[in-house]
N, C-alpha and C positions, 0 to 999 in steps of 0.2 A: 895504816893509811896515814901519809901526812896530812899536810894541815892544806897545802896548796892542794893536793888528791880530795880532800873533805869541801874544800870551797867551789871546788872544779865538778864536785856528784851535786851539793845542793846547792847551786845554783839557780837551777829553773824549779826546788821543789816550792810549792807552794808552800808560805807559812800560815801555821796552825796554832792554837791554843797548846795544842798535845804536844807539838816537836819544838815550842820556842822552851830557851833555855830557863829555869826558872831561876838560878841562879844569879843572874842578870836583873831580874825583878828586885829580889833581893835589896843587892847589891842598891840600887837605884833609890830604892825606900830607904835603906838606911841612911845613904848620902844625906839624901832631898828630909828627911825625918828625923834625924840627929839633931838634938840642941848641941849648939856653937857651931853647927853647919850656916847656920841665917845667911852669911855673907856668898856661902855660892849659890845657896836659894835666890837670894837677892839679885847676884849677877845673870843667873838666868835666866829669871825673872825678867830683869832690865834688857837682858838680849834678845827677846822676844818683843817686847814691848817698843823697843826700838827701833827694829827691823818694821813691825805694823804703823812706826811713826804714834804711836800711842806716848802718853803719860807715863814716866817710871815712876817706883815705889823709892821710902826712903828707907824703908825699914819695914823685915819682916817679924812674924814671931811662929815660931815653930809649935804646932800643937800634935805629938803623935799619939794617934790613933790607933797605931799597928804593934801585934806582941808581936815581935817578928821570930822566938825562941818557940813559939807555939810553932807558928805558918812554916819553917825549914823542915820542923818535923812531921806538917803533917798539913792539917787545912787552915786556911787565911783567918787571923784572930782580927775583928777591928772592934775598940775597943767603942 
C-alpha cells in the first residue's frame, strides 16, 4: 500500500491511544527535552504566546524528566 492508499483508508478512522504512532511521541520528547534544544523550546514557546497576544519568555531551562531508553522499549519511565 502506498502512502497516498494509507492517507486515503485512514482518513475518516478515528484517532486512538492504540493506532497513534508512538514513534512520534518520541521523537517530540526528545526535541522538546534535549539540553541545547532551549532555543526551539523557546520559539515555540514564544509562537504560541504570541498568537494568544500573551507575554513571551526570554529564556528557558530544560529539566528532563523522561528515560526515554527505558519508554521505546517498553513503558513510559518519568523520572
Amino acid at each position: 500500500m502506498d502512502e497516498f492508499e494509507y492517507l486515503e483508508k485512514s482518513k475518516n478512522e478515528i484517532i486512538t491511544i492504540d493506532n497513534l504512532n508512538k514513534k512520534n511521541d518520541c521523537f517530540i520528547r526528545y526535541l522538546f527535552s534535549d539540553e541545547g534544544n532551549e532555543n526551539i523550546v523557546l520559539d515555540f514557546i514564544n509562537g504560541v504566546m504570541i498568537d494568544l497576544n500573551f507575554q513571551t519568555f526570554n529564556n528557558v531551562v530544560i529539566l528532563n524528566p523522561f528515560n526515554l531508553t527505558k519508554y521505546l522499549d517498553g513503558k513510559e519511565s518519568i523520572v
